[in-house]
GUVEX-711487 format. One line per 10 residues: number of its first residue (from 1); their letters; for each residue x, y, z of N, C-alpha, C. Coordinates in steps of 0.02 Angstrom, whole numbers, plus 50000, padded with zeros to 5 digits. Example, Ala and Ser with C-alpha at 12.3 -4.5 7.8 and 13.67 -1.06 7.14 Angstrom:
! residues 2
1> as> 50660/49716/50390/50615/49775/50390/50660/49835/50390; 50642/49888/50354/50684/49947/50357/50645/50002/50394 $
! end
This chain:
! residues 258
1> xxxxxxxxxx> 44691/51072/49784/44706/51002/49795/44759/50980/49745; 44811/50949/49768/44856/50931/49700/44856/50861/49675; 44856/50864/49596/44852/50811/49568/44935/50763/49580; 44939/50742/49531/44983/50673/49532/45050/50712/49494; 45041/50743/49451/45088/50755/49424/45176/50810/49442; 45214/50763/49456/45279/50813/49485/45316/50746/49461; 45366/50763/49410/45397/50732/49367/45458/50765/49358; 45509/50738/49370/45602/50775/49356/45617/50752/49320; 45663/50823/49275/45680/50807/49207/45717/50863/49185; 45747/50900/49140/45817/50937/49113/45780/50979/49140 $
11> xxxxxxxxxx> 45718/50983/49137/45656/51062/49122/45684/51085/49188; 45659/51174/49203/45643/51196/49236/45559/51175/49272; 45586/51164/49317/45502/51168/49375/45477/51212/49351; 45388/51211/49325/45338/51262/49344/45273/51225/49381; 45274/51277/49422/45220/51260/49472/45156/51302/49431; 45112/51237/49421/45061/51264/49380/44999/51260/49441; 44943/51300/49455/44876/51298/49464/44817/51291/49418; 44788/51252/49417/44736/51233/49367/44662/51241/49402; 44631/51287/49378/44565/51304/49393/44508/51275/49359; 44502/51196/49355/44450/51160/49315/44401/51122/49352 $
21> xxxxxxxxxx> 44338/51156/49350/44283/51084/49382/44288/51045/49327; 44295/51042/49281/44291/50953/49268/44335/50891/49263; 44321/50857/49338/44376/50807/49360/44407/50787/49282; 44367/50776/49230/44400/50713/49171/44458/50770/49146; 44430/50831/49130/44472/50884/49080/44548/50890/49124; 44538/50898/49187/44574/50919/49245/44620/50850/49217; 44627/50785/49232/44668/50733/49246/44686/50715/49157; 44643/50750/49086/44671/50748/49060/44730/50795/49037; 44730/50865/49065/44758/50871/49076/44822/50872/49099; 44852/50856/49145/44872/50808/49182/44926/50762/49140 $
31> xxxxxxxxxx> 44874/50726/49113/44904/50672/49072/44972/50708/49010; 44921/50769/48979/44984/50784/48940/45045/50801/48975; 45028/50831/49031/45107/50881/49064/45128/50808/49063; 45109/50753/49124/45176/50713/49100/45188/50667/49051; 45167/50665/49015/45186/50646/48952/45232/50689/48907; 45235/50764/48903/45269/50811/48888/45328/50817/48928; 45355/50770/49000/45422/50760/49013/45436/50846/49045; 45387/50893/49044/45396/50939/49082/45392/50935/49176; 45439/50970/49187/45446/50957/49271/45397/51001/49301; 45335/50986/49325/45300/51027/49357/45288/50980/49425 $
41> xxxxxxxxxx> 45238/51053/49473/45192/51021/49531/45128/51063/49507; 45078/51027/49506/45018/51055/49473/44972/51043/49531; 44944/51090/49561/44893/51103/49577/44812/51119/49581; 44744/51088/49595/44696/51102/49557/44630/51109/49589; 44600/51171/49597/44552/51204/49626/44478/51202/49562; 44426/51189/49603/44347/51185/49556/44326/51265/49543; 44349/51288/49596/44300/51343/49589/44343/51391/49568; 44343/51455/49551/44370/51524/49534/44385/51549/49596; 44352/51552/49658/44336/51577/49710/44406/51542/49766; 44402/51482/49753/44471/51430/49768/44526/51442/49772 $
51> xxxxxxxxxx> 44521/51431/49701/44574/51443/49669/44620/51508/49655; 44589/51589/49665/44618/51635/49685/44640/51614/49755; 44601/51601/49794/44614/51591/49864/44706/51547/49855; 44675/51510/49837/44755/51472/49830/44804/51505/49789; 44792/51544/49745/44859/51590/49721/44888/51636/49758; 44831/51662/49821/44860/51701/49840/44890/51682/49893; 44881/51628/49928/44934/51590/49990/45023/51586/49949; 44990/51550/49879/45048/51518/49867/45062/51521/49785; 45062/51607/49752/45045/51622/49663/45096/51558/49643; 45058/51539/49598/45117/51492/49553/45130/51529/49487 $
61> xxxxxxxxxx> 45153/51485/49459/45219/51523/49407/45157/51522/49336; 45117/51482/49334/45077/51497/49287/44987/51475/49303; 44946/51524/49285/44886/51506/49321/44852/51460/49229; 44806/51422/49263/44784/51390/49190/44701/51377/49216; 44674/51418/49176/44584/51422/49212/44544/51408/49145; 44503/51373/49172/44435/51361/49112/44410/51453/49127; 44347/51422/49054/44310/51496/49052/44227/51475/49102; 44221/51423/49099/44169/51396/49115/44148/51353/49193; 44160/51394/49239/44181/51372/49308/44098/51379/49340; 44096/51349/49405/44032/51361/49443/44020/51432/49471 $
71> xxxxxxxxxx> 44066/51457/49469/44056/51548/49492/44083/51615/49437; 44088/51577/49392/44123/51641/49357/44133/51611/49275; 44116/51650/49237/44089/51622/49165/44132/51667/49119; 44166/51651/49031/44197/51691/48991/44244/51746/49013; 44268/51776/48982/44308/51849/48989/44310/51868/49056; 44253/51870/49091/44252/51900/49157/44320/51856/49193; 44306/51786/49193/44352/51738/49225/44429/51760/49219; 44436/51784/49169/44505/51801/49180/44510/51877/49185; 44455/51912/49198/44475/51992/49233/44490/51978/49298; 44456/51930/49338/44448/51938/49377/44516/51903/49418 $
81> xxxxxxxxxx> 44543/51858/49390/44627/51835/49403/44682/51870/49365; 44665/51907/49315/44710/51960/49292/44725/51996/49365; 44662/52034/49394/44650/52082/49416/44688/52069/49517; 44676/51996/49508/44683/51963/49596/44771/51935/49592; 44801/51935/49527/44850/51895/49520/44919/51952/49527; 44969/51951/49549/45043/51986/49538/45040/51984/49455; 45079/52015/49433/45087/52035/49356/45120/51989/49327; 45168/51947/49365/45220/51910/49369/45193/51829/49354; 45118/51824/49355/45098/51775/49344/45042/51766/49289; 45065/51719/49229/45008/51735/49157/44971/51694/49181 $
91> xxxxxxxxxx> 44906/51723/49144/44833/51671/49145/44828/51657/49098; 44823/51577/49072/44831/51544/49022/44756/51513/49020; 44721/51526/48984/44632/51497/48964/44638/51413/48932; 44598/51394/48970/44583/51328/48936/44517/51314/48941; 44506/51292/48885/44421/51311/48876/44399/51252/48808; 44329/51235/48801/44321/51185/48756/44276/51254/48704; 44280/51312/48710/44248/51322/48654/44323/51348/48601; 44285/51368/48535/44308/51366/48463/44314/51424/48452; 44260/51471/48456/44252/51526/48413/44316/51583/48425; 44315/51616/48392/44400/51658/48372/44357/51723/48426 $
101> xxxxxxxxxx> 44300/51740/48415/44260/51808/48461/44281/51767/48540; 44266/51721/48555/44298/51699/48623/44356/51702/48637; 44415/51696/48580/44501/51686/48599/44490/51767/48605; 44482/51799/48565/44493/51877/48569/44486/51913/48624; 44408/51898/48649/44383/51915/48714/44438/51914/48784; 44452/51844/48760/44507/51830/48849/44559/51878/48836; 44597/51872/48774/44672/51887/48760/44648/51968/48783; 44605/51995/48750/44585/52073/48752/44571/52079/48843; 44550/52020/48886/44544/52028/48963/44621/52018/48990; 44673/51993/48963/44728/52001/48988/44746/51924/48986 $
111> xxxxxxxxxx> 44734/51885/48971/44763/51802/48964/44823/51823/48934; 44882/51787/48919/44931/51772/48892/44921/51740/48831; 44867/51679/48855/44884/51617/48802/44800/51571/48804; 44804/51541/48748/44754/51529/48740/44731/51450/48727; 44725/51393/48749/44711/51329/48734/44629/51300/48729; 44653/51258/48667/44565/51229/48653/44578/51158/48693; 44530/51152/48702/44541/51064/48743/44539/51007/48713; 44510/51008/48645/44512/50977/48598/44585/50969/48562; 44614/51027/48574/44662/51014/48528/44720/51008/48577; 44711/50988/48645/44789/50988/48665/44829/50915/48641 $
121> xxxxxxxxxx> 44890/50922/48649/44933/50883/48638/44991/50894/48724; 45035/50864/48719/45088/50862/48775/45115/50906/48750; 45142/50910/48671/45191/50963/48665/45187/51027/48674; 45098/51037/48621/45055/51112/48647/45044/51111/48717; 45050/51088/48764/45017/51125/48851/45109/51142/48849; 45152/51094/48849/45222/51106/48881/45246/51178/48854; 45238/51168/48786/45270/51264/48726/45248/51322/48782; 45169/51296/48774/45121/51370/48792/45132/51380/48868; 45144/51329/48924/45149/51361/48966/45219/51385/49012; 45281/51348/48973/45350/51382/48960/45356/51449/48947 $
131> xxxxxxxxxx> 45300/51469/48880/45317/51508/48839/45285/51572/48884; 45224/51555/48897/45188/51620/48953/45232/51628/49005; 45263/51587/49053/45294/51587/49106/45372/51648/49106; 45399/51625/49027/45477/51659/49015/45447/51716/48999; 45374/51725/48960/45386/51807/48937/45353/51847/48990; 45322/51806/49037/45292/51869/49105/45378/51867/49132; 45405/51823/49132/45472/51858/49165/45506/51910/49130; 45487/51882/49075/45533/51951/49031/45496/52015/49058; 45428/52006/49069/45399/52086/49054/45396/52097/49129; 45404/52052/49179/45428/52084/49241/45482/52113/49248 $
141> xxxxxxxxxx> 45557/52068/49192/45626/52095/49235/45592/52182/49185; 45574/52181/49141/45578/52255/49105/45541/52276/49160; 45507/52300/49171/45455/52322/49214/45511/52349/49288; 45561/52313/49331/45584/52327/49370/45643/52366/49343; 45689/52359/49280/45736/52396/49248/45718/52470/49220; 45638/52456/49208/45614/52539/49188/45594/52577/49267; 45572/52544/49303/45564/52567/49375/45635/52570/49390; 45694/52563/49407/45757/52568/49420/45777/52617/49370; 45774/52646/49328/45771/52672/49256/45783/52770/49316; 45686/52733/49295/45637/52801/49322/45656/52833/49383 $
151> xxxxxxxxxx> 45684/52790/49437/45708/52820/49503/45775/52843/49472; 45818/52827/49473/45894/52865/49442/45882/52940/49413; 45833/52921/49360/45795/52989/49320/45763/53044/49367; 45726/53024/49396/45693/53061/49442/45745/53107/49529; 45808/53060/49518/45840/53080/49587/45921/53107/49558; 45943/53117/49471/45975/53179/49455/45976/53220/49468; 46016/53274/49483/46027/53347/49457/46004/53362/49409; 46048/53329/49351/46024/53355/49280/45967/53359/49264; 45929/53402/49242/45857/53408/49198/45855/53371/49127; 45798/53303/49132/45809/53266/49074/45746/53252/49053 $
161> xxxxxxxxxx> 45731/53270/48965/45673/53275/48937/45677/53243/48860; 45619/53204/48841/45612/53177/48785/45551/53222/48742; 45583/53242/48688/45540/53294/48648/45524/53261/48572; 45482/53271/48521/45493/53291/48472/45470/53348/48439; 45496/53366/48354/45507/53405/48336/45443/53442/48325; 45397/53416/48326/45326/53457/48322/45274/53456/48357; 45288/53377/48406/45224/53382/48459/45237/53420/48540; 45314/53440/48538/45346/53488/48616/45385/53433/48649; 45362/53432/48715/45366/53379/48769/45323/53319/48778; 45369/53270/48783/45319/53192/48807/45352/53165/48860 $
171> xxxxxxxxxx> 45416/53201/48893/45445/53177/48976/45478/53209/49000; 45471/53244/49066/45530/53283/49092/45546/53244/49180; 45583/53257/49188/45608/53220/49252/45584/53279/49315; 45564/53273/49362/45548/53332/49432/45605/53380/49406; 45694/53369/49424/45725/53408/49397/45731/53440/49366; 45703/53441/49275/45711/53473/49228/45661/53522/49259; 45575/53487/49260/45502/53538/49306/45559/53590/49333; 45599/53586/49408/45643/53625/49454/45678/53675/49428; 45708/53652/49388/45767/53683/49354/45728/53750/49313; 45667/53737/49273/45637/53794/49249/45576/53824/49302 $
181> xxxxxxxxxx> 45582/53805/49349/45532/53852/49415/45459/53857/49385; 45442/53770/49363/45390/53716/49356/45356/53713/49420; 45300/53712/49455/45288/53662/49518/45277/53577/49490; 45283/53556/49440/45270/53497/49423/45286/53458/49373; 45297/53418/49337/45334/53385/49286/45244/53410/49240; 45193/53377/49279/45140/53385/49240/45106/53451/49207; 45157/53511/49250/45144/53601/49217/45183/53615/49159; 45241/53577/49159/45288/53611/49115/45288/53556/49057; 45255/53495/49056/45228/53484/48995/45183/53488/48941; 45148/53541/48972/45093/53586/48957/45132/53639/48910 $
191> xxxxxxxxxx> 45174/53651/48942/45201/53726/48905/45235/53727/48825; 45233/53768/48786/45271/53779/48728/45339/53758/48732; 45378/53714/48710/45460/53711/48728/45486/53767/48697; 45455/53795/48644/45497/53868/48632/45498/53896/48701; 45456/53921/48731/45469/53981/48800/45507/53950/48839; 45534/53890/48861/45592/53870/48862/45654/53895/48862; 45671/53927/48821/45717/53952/48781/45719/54023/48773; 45785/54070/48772/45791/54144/48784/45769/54179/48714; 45784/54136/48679/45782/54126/48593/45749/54093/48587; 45677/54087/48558/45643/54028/48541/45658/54001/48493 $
201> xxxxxxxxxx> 45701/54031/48424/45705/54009/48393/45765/53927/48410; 45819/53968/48466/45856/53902/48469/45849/53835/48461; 45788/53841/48494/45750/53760/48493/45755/53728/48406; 45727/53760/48387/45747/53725/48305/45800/53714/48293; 45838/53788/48293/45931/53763/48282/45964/53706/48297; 45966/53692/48368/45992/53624/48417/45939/53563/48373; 45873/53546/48360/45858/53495/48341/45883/53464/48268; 45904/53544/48229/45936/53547/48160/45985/53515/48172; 46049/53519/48221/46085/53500/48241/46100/53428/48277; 46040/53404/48304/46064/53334/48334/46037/53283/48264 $
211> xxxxxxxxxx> 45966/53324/48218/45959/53280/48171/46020/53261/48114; 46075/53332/48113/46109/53313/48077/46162/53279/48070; 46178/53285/48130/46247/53269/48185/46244/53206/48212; 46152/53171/48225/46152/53136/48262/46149/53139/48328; 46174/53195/48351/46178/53197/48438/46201/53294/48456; 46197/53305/48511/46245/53343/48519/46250/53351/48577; 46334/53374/48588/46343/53377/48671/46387/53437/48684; 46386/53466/48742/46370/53497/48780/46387/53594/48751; 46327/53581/48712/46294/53617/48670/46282/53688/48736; 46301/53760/48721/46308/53807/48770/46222/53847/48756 $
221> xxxxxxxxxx> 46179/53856/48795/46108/53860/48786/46083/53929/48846; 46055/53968/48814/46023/54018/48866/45964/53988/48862; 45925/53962/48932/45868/53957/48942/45827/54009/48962; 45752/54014/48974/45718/54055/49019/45660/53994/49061; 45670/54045/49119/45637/53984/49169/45547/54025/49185; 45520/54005/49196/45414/54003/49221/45435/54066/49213; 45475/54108/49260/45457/54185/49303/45490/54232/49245; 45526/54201/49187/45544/54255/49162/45633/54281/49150; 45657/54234/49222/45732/54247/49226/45768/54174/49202; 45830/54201/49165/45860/54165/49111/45927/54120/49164 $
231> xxxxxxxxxx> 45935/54062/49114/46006/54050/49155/46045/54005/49098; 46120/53992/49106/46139/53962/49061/46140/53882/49082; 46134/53839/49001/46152/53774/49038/46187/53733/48989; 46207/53684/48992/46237/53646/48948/46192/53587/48922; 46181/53588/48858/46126/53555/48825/46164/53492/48773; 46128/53440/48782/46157/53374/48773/46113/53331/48751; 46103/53289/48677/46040/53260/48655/46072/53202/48609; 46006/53144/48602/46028/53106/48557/45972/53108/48520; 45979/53109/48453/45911/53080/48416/45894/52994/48407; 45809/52988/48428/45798/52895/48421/45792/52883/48375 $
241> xxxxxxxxxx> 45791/52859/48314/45750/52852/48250/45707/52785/48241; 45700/52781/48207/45627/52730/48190/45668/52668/48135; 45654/52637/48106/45656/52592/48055/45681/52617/47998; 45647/52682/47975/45663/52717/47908/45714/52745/47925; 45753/52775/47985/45792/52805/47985/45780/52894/48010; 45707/52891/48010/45659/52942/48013/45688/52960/48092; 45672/53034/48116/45686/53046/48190/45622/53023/48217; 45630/52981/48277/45543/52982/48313/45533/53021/48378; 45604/53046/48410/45600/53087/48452/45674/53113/48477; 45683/53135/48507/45736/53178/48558/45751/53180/48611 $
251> xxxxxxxx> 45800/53127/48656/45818/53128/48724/45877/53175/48735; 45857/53216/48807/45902/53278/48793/45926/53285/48875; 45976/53291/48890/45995/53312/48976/46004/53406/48961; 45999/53408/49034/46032/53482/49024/46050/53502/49091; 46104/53527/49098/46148/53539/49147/46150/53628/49194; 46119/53647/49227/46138/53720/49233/46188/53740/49260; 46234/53786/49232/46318/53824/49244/46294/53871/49261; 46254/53906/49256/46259/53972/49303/46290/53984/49362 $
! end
C-alpha cells in the first residue's frame, strides 16, 4: 500500500518498500524521508509475506523491514529477503531494539544497514538509505565486470593462471586445463605446478624473475602436459603485491608455439 510520501528535489528517486506493521513507526517514518528533502515513492506492506510478494512484482531500490513482523521474527527476517530479493537490492533493518548481539545478527544475515527507531533523524534514514542503495550498485556493477571478466577468460586461446610461490595454483582458465591435456580446470588445480614444467625446477627460475623484474614477458618455456608429452610456449606474468610491497601472487598467460 503506498504511503504519502513522493517528494521532488536535486536527489535521485529511490523507491523504497517498507515492511512495518506498526501503522505509527511506518508514518513516522515517513515523516523523516520527507523532511530529509529526499525524492522517494515509498511503499508499505504489514506482513513479511506481503511484502516479498510486492518486491517481487515490483523490487525497489531499497527494502527497509522491521525485525519484528506478524510472520517472521529477528535474523531470520532478513534471511529470508536476503534470500527472495535480486542482489541488487539492500535490506536495510529497522527495528526498536538496542542490543549490539541483535545489529550483529542481521548484518551477519546479510542486511546492509542497520537503524534503531529511536534514534532516527531525517538525515540518518536519507545517508543510510542512499548509502545502501549506491554500494549494492557498486557491488552489482563489480559483480557484472568480474562476470564479463570471467567469460573473456574462459573463451581465450591463451592458457591463464594465478599462482603463488608456495601454495601452486588458485585459477586456471578451461584453456590453460586444455592446453596441458587437464579434463578440467578443477584436475589441474590439484596438481604440483612443478610437473607442469619439463624442468621443474623452471618454475622457481621464472618466479625469481617476475619477483625481480616485476613481470616478465614472453619468457620462452618447455612445458609438459597430463600424458607426459612436452610443448613449447611463451610465458608471460605479472607479480600483485600487497601493501608491504610483499608478492601476494602471480598472474601468468601462456601462449603455445609449437
Amino acid at each position: 500500500m503506498p504511503l504519502d510520501a513522493d517528494r521532488s528535489t536535486s536527489n535521485s528517486l529511490l523507491r523504497i518498500l517498507l515492511i512495518e506493521d506498526n501503522r505509527g513507526d511506518a508514518r513516522l517514518f515517513e515523516d523523516h524521508l520527507q523532511d530529509s528533502g529526499q525524492e522517494v515513492v515509498l511503499r508499505w506492506e504489514v506482513t513479511l509475506a506481503d511484502g516479498l510478494r510486492e518486491a517481487s512484482d515490483e523490487p525497489p531500490d531499497v527494502l527497509v523491514v522491521d525485525l519484528g513482523l506478524p510472520d517472521s521474527e529477528d535474523a531470520a527476517t532478513v534471511r529470508r529477503c536476503v534470500e527472495a530479493l535480486p542482489s541488487s537490492v539492500p535490506v536495510v533493518v529497522l527495528t526498536g531494539e538496542k542490543t549490539l548481539d541483535t545489529a550483529m545478527s542481521t548484518l551477519q544475515a546479510g542486511a546492509a544497514e542497520y537503524l534503531q527507531k529511536e534514534e532516527l533523524s531525517p538525515g540518518l534514514v536519507q545517508r543510510t538509505l542512499r548509502w545502501a542503495h549506491r554500494q549494492a550498485k557498486m557491488e552489482a556493477q563489480l559483480r557484472t565486470r568480474e562476470e564479463q571478466l570471467r567469460s573473456v577468460m574462459e573463451n581465450v586461446s591463451e592458457g591463464i593462471f594465478r599462482t603463488t610461490r608456495e601454495e601452486g595454483l588458485t585459477y586456471a582458465n578451461q584453456s590453460f586445463a586444455r592446453m596441458f591435456g587437464y579434463e578440467s580446470v578443477a584436475e589441474v588445480l590439484e596438481v604440483d605446478p612443478k610437473v607442469l614444467y619439463a624442468e621443474p625446477e623452471e618454475r622457481r627460475r621464472l618466479i625469481d624473475v617476475v619477483d625481480e623484474e616485476n613481470a616478465a614477458d614472453g619468457e620462452e618455456v618447455e612445458f609438459r602436459r597430463k600424458d607426459g608429452s612436452t610443448f613449447t610456449g611463451l610465458l608471460s606474468g605479472t607479480a600483485v603485491r600487497g601493501e608491504r610491497r610483499d608478492t601476494v601472487y602471480y598472474d601468468v598467460v601462456v601462449t603455445d608455439i609449437t
